[in-house]
C-alpha positions as CSV (number, residue, x, y, z in Angstrom):
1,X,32.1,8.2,18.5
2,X,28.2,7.5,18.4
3,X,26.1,8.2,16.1
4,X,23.7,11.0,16.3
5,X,21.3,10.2,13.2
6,X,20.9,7.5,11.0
7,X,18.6,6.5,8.1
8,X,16.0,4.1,8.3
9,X,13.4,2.7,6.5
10,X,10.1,1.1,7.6
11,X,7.9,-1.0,5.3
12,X,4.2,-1.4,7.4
13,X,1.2,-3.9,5.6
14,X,-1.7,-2.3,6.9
15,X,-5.1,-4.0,7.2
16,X,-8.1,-3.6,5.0
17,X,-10.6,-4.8,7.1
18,X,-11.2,-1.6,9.4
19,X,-11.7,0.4,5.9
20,X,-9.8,2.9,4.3
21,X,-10.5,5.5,6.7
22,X,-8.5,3.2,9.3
23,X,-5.8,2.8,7.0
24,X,-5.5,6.7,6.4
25,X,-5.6,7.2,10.0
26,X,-3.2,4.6,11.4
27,X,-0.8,5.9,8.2
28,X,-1.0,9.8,9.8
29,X,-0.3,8.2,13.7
30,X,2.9,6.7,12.3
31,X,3.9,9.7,10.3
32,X,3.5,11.9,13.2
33,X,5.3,9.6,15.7
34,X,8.3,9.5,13.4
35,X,8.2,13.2,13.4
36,X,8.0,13.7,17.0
37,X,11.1,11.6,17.0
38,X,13.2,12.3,14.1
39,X,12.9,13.7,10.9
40,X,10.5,12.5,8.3
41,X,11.9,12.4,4.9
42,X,9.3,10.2,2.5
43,X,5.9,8.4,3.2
44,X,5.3,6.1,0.0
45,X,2.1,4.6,-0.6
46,X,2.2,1.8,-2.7
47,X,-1.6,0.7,-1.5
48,X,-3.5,-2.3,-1.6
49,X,-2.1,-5.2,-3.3
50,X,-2.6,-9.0,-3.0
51,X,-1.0,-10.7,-0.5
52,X,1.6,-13.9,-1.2
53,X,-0.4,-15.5,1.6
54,X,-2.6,-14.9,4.2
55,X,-2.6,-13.5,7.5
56,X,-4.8,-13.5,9.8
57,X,-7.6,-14.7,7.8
58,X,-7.0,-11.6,5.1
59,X,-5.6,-12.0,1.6
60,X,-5.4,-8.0,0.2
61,X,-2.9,-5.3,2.3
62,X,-1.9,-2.3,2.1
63,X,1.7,-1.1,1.8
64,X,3.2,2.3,2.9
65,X,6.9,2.8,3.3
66,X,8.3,5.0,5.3
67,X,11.8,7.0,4.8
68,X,13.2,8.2,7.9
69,X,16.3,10.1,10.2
70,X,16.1,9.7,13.7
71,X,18.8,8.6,16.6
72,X,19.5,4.5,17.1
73,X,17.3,4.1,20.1
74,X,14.4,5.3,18.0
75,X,13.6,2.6,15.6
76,X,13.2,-0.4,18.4
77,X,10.7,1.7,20.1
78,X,8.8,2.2,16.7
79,X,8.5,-1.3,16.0
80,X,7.0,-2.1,19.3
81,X,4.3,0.1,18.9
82,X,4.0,-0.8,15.4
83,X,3.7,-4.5,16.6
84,X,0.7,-3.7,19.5
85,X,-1.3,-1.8,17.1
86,X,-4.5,-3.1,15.8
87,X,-4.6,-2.7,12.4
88,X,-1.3,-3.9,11.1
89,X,-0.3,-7.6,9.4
90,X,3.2,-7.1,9.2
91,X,6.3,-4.7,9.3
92,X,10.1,-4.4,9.0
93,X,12.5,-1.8,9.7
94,X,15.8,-1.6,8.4
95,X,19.3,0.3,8.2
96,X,19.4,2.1,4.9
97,X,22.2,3.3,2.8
């Protein structure tokens, strides 16, 4: 049987260079696309924080995870607009428990 829902969790390093109104901004476009797709169940801001190592020329970040409930098919779609929008260093989605 397939599943219908399952629970995932996206961690997103936003850049600092655009300011912090480009950080809030790009935060809400990703909250709202999850909710268009699935259901939204924590957005945690953990901010900006040193980086281990650079990336793209930029040493601070800043870190929001998202919680979320949405159908398989969703997530691979979410990381391919994650990855083609300006703004973000690095991501990762993943199953969780």
């Amino acid at each position: 049987m397939a599943k219908l829902s399952e629970k995932y969790e996206a961690v997103v390093v936003f850049s600092l260079k655009n300011g912090e109104d480009a950080v809030k901004a790009l935060v809400a476009k990703f909250s709202d696309l999850i909710k268009e797709h699935g259901t939204l169940v924590d957005v945690d801001e953990w901010g900006a924080r040193k980086l281990a190592y650079e990336i793209n020329y930029e040493t601070d970040g800043y870190y929001v995870v998202y919680s979320f409930d949405c159908k398989p098919d969703f997530p691979m779609e979410f990381e391919r607009i994650i990855n083609i929008t300006d703004g973000v260093l690095r991501s990762l989605v993943t199953v969780r428990k």
